[in-house]
DSSP file (Angstrom, degrees, kcal/mol; ACC not computed):
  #  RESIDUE AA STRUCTURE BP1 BP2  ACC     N-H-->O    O-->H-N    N-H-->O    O-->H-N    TCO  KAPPA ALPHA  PHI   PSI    X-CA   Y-CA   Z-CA
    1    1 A X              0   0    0      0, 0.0    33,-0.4     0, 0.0     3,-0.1   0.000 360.0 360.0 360.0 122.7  130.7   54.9   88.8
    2    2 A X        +     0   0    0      1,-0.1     3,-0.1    31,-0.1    31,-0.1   0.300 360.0 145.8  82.0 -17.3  132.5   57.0   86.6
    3    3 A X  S    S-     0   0    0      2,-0.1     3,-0.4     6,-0.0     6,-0.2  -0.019  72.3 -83.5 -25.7 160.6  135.9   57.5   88.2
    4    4 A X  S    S+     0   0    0      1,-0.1     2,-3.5    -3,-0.1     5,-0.1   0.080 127.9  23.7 -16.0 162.8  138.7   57.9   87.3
    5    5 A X  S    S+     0   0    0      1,-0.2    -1,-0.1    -3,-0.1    -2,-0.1   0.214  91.4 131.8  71.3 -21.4  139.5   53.7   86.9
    6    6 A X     >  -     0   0    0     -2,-3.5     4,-0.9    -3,-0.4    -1,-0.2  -0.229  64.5-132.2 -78.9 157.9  136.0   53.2   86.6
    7    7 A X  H  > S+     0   0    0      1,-0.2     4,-2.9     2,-0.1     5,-0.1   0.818  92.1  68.3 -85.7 -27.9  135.1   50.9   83.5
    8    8 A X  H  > S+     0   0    0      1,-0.2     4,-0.6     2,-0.2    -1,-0.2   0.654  92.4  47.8-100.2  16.0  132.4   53.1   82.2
    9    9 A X  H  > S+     0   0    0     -6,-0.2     4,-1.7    -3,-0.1    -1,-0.2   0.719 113.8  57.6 -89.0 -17.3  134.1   56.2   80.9
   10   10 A X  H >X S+     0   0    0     -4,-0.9     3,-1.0     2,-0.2     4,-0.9   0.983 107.1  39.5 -64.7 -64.1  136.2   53.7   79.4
   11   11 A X  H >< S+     0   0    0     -4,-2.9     3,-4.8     1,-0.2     4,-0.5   0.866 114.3  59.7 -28.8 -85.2  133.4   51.8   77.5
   12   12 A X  H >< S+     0   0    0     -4,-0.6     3,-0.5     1,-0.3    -1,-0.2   0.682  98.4  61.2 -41.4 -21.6  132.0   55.4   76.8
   13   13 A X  H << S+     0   0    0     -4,-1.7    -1,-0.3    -3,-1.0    -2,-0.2   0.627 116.8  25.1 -45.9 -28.3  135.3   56.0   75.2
   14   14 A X  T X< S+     0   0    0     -3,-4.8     3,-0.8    -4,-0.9    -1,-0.2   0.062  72.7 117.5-136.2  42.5  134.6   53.4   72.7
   15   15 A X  T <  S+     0   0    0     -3,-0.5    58,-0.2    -4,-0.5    -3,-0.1   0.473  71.7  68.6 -76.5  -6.4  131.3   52.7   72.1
   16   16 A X  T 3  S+     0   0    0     -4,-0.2    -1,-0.2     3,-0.1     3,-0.0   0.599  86.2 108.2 -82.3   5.5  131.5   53.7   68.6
   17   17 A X  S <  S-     0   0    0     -3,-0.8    58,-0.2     2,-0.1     3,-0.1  -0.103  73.8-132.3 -49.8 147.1  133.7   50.6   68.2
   18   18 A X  S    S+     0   0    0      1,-0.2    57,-1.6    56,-0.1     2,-0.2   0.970  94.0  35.1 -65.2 -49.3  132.8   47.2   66.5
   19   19 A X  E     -a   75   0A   0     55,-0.2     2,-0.6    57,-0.1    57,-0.2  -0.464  64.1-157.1-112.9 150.7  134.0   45.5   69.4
   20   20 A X  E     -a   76   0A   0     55,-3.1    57,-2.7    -2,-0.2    47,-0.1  -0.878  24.8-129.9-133.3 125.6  134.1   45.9   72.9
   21   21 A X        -     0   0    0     -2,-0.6     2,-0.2    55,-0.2    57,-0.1  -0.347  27.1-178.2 -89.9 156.8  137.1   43.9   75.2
   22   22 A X        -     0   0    0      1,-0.7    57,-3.3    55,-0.3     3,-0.1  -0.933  23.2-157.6-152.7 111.8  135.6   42.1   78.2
   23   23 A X  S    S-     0   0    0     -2,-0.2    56,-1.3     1,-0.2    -1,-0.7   0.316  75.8  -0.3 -92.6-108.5  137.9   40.5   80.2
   24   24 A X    >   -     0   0    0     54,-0.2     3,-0.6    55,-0.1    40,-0.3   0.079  56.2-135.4  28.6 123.4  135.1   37.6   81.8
   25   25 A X  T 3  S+     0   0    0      1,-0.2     2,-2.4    -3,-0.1    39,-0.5   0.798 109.9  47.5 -48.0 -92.9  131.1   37.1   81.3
   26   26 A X  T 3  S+     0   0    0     36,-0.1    -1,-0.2    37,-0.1     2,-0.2   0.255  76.4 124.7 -38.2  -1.4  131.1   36.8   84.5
   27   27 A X    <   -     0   0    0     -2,-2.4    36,-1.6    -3,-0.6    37,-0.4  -0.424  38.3-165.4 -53.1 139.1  132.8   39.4   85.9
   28   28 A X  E     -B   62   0B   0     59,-1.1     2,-0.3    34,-0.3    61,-0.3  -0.885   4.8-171.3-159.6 136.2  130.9   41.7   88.4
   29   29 A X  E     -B   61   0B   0     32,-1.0    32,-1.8    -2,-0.3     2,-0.3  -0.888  27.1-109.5-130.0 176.5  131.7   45.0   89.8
   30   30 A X  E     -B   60   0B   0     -2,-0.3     2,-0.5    30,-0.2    30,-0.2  -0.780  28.0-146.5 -88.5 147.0  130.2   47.2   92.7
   31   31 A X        +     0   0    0     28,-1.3     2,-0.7    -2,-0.3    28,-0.3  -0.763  33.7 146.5-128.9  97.5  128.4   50.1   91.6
   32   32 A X        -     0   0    0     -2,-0.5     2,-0.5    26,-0.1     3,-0.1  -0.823  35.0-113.5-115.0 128.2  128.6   53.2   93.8
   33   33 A X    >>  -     0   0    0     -2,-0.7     4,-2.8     1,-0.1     3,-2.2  -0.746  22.8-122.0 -95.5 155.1  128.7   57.2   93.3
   34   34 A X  H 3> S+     0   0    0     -2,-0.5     4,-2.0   -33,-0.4    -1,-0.1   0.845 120.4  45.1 -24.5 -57.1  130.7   59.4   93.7
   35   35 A X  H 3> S+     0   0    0      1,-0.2     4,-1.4     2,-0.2    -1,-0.3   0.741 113.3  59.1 -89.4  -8.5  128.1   61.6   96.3
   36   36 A X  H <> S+     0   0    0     -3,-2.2     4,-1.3     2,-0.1     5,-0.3   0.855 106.5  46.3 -68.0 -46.4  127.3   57.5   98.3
   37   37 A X  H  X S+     0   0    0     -4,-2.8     4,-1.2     2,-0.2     3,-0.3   0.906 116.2  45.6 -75.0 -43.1  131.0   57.2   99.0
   38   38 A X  H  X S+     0   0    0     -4,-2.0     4,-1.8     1,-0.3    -1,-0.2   0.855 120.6  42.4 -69.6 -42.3  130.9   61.4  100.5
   39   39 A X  H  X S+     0   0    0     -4,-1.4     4,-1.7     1,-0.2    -1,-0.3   0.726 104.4  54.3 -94.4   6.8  128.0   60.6  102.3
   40   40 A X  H  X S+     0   0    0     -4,-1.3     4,-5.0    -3,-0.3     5,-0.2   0.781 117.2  49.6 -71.4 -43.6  128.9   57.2  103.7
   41   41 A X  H  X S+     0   0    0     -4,-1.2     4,-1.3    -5,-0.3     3,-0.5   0.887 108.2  50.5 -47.9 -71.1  132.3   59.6  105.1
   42   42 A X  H  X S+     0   0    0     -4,-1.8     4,-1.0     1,-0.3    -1,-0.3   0.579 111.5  41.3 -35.7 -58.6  130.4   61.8  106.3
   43   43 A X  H ><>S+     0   0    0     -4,-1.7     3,-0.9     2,-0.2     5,-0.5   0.958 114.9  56.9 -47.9 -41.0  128.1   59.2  108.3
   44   44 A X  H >X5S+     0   0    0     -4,-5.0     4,-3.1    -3,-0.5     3,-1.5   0.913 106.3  49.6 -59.2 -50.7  131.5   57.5  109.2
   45   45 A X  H 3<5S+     0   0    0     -4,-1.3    -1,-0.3     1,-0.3    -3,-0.2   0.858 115.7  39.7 -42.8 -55.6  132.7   61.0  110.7
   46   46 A X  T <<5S+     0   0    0     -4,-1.0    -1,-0.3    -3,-0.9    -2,-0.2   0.154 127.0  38.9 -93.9   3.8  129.4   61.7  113.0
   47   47 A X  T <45S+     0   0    0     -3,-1.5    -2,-0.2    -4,-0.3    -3,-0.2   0.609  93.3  90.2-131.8 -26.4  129.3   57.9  114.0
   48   48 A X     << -     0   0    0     -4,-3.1    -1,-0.1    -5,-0.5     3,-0.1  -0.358  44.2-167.6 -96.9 145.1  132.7   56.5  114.5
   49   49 A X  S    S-     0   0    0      1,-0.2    -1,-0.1    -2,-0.1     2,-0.1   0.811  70.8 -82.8 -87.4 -35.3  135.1   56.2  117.9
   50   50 A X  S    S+     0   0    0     72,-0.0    -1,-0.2    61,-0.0    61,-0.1  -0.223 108.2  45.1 132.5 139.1  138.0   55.4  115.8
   51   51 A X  S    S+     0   0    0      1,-0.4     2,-0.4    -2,-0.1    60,-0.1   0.437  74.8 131.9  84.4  -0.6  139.7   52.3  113.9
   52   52 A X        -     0   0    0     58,-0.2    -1,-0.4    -8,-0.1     2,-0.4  -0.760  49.8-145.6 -86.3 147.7  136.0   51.2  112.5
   53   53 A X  E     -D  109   0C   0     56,-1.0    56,-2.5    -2,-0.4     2,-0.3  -0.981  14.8-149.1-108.9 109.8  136.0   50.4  108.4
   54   54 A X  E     -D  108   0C   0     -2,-0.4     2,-0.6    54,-0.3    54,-0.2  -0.794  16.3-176.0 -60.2 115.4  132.7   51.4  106.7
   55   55 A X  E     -D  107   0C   0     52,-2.4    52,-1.1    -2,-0.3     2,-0.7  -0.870  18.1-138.6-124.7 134.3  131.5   49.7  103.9
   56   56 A X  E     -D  106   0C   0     -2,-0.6    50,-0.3    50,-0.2   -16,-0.1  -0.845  20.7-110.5-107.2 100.3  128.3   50.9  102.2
   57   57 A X        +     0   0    0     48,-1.4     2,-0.2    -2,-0.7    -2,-0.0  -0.144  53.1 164.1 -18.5 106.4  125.5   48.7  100.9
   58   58 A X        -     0   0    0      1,-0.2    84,-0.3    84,-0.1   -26,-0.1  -0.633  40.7 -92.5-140.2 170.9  125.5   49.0   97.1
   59   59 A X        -     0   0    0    -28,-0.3   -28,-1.3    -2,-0.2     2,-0.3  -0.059  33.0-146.3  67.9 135.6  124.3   47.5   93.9
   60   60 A X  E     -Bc  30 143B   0     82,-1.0    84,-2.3   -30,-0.2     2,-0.3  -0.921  19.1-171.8-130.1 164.8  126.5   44.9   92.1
   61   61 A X  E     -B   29   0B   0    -32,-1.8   -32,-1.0    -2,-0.3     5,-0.1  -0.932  24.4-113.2-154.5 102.2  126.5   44.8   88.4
   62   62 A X  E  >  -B   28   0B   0     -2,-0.3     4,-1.0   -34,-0.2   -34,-0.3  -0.166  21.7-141.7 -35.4 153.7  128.0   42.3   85.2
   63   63 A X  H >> S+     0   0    0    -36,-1.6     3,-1.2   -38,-0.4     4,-0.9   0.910 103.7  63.6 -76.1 -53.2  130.4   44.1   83.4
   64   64 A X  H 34 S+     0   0    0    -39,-0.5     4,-0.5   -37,-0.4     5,-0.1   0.757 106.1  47.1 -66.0 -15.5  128.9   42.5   80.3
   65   65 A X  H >> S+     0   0    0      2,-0.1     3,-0.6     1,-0.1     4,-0.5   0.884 106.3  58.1 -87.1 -22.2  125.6   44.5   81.2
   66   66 A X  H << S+     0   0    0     -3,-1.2    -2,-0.2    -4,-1.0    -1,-0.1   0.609 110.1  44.1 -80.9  -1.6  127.4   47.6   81.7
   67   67 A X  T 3X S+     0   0    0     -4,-0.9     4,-1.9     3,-0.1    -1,-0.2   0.614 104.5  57.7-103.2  10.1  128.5   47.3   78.6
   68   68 A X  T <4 S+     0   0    0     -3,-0.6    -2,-0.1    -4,-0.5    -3,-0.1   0.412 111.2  49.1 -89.8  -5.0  125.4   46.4   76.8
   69   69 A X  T  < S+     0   0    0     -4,-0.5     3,-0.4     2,-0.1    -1,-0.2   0.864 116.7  38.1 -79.9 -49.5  124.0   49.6   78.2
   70   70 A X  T  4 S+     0   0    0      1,-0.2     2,-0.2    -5,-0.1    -2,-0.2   0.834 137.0  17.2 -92.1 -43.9  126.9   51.8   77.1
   71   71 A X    ><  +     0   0    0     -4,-1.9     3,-1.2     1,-0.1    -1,-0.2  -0.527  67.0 157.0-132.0  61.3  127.4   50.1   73.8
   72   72 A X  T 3  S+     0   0    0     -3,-0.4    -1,-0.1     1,-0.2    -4,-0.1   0.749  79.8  52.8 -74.4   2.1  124.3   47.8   72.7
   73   73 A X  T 3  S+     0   0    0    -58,-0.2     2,-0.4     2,-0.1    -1,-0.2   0.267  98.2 105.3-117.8  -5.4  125.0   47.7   68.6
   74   74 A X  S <  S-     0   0    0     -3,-1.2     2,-0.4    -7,-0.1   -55,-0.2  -0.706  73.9-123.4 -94.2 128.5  129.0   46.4   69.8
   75   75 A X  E     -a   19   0A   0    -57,-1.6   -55,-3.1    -2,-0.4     2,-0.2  -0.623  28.6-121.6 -55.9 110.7  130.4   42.8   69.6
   76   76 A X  E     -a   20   0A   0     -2,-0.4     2,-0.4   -57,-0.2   -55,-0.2  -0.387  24.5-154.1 -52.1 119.7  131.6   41.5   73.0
   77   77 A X        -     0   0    0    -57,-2.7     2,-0.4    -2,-0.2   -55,-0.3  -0.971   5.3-150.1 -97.2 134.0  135.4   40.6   72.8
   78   78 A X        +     0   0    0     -2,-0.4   -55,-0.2   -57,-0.1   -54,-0.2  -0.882  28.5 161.1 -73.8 121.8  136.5   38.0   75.3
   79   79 A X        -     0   0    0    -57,-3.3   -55,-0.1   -56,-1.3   -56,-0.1  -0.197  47.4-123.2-147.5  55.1  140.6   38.8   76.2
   80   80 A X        -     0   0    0      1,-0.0     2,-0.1   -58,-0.0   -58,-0.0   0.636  42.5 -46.3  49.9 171.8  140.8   37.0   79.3
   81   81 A X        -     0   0    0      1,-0.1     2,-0.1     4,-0.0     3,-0.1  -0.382  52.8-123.6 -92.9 147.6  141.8   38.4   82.6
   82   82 A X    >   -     0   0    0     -2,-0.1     3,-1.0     1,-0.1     2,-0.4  -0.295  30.0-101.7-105.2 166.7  144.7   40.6   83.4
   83   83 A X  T 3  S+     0   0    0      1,-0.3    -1,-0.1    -2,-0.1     3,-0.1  -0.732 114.7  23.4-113.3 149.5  147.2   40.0   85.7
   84   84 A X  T 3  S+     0   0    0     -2,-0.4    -1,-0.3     1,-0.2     2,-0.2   0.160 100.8 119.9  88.8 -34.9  146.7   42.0   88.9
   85   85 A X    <   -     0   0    0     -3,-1.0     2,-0.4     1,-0.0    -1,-0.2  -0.510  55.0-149.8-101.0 139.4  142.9   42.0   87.7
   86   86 A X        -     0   0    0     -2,-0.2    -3,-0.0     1,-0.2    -1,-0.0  -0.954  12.5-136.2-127.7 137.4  140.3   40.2   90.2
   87   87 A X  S    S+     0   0    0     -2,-0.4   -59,-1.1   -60,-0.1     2,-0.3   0.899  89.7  20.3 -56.4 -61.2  137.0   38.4   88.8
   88   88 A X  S    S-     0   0    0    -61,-0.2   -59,-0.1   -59,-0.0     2,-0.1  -0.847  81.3-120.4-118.1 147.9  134.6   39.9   91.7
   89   89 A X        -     0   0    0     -2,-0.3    48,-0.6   -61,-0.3    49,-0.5  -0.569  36.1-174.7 -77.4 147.6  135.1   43.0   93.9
   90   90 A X  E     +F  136   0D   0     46,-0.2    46,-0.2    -2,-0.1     3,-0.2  -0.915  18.4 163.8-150.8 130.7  135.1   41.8   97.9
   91   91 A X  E     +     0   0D   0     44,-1.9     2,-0.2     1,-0.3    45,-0.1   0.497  67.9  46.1-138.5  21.5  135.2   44.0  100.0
   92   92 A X  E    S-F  135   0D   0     43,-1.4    43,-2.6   -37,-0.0    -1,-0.3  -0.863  77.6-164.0-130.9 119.0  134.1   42.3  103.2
   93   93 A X     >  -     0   0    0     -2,-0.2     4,-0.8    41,-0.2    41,-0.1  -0.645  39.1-105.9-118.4 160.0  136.3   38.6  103.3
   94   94 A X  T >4 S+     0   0    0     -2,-0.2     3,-6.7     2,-0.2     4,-0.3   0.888 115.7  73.3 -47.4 -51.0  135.3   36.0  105.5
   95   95 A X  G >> S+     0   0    0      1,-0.3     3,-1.0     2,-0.1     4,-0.6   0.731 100.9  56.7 -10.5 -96.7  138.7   36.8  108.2
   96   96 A X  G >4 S+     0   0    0      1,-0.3     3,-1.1     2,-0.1     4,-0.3   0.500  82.2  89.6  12.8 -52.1  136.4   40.1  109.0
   97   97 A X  G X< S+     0   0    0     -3,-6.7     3,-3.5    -4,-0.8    -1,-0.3   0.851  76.0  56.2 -46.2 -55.9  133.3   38.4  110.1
   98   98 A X  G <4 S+     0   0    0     -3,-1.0    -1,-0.3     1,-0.3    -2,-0.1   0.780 118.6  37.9 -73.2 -12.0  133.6   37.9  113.5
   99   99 A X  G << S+     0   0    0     -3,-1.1    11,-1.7    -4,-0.6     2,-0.6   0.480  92.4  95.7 -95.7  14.8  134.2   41.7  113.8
  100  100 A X  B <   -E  109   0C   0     -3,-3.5    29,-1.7    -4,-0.3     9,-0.2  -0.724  53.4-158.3-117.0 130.6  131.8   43.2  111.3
  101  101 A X        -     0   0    0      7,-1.2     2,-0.5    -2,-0.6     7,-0.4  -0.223  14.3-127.3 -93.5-179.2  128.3   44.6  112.3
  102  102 A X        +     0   0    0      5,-0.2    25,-0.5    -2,-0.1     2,-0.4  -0.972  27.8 172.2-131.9 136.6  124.9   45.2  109.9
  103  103 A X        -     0   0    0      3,-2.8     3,-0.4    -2,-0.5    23,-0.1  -0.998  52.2 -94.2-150.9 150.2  123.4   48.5  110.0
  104  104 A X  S    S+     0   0    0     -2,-0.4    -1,-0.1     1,-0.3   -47,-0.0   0.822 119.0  12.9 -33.7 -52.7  120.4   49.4  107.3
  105  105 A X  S    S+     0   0    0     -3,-0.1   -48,-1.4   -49,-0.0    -1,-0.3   0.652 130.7  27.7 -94.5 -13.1  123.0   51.1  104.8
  106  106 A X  E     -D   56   0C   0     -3,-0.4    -3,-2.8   -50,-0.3     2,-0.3  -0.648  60.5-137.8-144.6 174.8  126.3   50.2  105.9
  107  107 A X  E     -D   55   0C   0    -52,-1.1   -52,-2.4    -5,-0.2     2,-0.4  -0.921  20.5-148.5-147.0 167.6  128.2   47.6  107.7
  108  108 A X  E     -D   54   0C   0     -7,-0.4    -7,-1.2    -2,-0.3     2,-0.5  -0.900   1.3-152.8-140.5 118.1  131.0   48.5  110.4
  109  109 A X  E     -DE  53 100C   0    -56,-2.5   -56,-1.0    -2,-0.4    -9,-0.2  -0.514  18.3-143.7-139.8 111.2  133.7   46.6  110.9
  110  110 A X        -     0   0    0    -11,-1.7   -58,-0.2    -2,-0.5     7,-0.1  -0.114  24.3 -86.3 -85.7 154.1  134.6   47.1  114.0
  111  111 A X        -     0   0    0    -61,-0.1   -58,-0.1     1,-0.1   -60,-0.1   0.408  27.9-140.0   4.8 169.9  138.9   47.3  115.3
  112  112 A X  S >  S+     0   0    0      4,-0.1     3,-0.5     3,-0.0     2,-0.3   0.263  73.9  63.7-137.8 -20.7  140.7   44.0  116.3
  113  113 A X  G >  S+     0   0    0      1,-0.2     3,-1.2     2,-0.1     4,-0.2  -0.616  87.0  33.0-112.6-172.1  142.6   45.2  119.2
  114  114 A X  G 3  S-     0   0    0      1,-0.3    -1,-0.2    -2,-0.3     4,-0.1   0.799 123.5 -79.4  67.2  27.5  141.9   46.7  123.0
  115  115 A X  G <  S+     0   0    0     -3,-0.5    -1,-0.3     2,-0.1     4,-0.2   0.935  92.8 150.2  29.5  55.7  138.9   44.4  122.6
  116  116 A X    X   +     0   0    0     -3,-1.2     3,-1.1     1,-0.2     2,-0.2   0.849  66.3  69.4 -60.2 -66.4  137.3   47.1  120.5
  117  117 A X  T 3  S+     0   0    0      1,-0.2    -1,-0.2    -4,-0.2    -2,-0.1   0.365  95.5  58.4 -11.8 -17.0  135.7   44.4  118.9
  118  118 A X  T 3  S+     0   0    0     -2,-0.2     2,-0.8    -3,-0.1    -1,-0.2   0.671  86.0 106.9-144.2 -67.9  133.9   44.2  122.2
  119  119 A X    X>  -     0   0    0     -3,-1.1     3,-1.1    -4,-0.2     4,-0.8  -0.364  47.4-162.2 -56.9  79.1  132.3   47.6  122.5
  120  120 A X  H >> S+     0   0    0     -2,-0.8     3,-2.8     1,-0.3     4,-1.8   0.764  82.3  63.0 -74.3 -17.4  129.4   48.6  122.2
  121  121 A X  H 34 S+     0   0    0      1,-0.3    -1,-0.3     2,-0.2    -2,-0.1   0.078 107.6  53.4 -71.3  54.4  129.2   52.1  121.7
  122  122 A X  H <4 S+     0   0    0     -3,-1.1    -1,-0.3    -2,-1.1    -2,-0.3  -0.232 114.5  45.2-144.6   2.6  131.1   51.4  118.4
  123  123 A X  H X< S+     0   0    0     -3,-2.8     3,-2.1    -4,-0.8    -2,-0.2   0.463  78.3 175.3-138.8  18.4  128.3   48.8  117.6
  124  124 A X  T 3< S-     0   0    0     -4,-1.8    -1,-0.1    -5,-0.4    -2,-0.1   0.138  75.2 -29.1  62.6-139.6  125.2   50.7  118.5
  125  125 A X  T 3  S+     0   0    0     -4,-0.1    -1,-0.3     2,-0.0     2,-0.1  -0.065  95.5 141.2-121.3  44.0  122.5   48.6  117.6
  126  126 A X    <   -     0   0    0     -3,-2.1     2,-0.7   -23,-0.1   -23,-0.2  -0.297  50.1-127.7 -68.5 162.4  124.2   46.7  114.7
  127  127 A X        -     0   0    0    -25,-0.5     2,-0.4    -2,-0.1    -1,-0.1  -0.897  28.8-114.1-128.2 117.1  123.4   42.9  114.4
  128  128 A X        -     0   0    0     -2,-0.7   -27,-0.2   -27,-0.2     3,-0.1  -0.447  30.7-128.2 -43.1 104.1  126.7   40.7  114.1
  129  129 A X        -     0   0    0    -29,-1.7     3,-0.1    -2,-0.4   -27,-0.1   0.149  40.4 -91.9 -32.6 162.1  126.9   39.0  110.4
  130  130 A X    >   -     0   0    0      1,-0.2     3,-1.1     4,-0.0     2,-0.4  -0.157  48.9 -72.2 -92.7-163.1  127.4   35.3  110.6
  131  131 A X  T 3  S+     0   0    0      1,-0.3    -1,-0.2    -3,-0.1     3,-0.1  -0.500 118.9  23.8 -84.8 160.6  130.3   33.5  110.6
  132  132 A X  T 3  S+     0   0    0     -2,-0.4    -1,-0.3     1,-0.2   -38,-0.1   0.145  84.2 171.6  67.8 -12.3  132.0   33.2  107.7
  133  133 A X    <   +     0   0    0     -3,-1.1     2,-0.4   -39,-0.1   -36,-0.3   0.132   5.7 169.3   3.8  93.7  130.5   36.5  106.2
  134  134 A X        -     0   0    0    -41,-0.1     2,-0.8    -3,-0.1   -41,-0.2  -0.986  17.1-158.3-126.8 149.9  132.0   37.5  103.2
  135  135 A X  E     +F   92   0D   0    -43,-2.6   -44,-1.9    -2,-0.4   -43,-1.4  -0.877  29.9 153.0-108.5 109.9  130.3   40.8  100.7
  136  136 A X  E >>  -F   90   0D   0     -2,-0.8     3,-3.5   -46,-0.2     2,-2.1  -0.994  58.5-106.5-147.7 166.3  131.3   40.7   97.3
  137  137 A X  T 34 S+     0   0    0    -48,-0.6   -76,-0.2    -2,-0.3  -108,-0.1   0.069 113.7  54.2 -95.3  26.2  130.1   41.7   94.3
  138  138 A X  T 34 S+     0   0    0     -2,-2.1    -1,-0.3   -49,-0.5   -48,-0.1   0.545 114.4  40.8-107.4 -33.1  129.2   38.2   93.0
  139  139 A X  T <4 S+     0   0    0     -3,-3.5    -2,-0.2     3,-0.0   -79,-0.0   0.605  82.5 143.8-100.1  -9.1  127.1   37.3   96.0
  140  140 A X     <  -     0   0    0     -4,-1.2   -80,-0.1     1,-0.1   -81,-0.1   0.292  46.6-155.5 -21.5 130.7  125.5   40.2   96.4
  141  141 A X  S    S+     0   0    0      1,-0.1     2,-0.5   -82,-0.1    -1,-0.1   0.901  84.8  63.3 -88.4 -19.8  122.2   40.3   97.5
  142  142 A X        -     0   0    0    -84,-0.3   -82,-1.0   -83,-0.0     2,-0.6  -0.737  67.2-175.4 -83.4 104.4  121.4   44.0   95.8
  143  143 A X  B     -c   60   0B   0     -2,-0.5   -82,-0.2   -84,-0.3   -84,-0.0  -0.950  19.6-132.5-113.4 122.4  121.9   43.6   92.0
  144  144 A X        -     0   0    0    -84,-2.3     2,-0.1    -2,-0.6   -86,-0.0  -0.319  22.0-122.5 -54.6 154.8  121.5   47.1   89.8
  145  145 A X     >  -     0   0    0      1,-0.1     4,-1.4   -84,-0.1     5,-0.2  -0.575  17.6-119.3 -85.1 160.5  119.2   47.1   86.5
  146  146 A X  H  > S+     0   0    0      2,-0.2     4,-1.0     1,-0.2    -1,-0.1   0.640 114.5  51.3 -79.4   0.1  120.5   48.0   83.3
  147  147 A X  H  > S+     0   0    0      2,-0.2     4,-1.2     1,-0.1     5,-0.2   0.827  99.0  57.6 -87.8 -35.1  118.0   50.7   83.3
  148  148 A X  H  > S+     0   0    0      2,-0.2     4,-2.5     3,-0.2    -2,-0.2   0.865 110.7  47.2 -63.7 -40.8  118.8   52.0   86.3
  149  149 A X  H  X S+     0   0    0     -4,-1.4     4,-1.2     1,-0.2     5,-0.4   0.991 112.6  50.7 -58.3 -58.9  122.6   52.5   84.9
  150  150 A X  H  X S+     0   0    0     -4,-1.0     4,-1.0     1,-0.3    -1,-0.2   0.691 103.7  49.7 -86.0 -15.9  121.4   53.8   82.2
  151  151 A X  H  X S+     0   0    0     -4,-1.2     4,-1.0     2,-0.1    -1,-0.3   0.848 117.5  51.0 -85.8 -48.5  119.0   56.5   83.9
  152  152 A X  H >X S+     0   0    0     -4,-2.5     4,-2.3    -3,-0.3     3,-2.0   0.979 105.8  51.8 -45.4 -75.9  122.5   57.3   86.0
  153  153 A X  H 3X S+     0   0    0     -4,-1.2     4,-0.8     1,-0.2     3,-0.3   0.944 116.8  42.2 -30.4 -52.0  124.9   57.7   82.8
  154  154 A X  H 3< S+     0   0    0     -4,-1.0    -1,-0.2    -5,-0.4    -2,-0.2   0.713 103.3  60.7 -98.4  12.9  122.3   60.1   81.6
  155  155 A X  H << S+     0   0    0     -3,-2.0    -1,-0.2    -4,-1.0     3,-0.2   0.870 116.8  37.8 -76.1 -48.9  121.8   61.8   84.9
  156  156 A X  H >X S+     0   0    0     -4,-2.3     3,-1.6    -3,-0.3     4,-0.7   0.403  74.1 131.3 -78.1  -4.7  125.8   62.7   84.5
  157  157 A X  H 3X  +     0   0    0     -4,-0.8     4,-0.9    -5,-0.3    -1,-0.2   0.447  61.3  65.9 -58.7   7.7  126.1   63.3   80.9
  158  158 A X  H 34 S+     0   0    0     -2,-0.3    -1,-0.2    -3,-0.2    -2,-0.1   0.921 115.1  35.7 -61.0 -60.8  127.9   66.4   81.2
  159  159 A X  H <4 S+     0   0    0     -3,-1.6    -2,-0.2     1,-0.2    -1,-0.1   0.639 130.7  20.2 -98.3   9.5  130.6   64.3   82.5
  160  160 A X  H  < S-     0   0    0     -4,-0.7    -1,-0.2    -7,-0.2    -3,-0.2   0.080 106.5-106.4-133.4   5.9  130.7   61.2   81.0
  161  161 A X     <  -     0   0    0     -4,-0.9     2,-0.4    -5,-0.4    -1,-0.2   0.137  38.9 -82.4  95.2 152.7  128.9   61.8   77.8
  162  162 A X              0   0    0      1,-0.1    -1,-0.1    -4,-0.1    -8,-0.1  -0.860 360.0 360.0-108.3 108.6  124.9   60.6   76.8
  163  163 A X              0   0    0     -2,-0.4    -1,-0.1   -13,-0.1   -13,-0.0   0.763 360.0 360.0 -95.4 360.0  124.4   57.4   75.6
């Protein structure tokens, strides 16, 4: 939240606007910071044997509430979907499952060859996801509030402005 790429410094870029483009209602993102992503490394560093992908429990979030947040007095534009541009973040797909573990904050997904996969000291005491497993930011079971964005945005305003 708040990257570079990220969709709300854009909105805050034009929330004095009438209108504010939306490529989907439905569109959904994952909502992470900047200091979750450092300390997910950080675990990943102190935990990992090597070749595990770490994926960090998070929040998913409409777009159209993160801009109702940013910009509530603005007209939604619909302009359809971009090419290259994907509806929902995923960023565990089902292929994955049969390697990917559960741990309270994270999931691990562990290597596919040397029967890594295999190993348990790379899966600790993680609990194997089922089959077909996929996380993405449509199915999510962890949904953010729009209050909760909106107590973040103004937690950052130095660097993304106060709405």
């Amino acid at each position: 939240m708040g990257s570079r790429g990220s969709v709300i410094p854009f909105f805050m870029t034009i929330k004095e606007k009438k209108n504010i483009p939306i490529t989907d209602v439905q569109m959904t993102r994952f909502m992470i910071t900047l200091e979750q992503g450092v300390d997910l490394v950080w675990h990943a560093f102190e935990d990992m044997r090597g070749g595990e992908i770490y994926v960090k429990k998070i929040p998913s979030m409409k777009v159209v509430d993160i801009a109702k947040v940013i910009a509530p007095k603005a007209q939604l534009k619909i302009v359809g979907i971009r090419p290259g541009e994907k509806l929902h973040e995923q960023m565990i797909g089902s292929e994955d499952a049969n390697f990917t573990y559960e741990y309270k904050k994270y999931y691990k997904i562990l290597p596919q060859i040397n029967d890594w996969g295999k190993d348990t000291k790379r899966i600790k005491n993680g609990i194997k996801v089922k089959k077909g497993f996929v996380y993405s930011s449509d199915m999510n079971s962890e949904w953010m509030t729009k209050k909760e964005l909106k107590n973040w945005i103004n937690s950052y305003k130095s660097s993304i402005g106060k709405i």
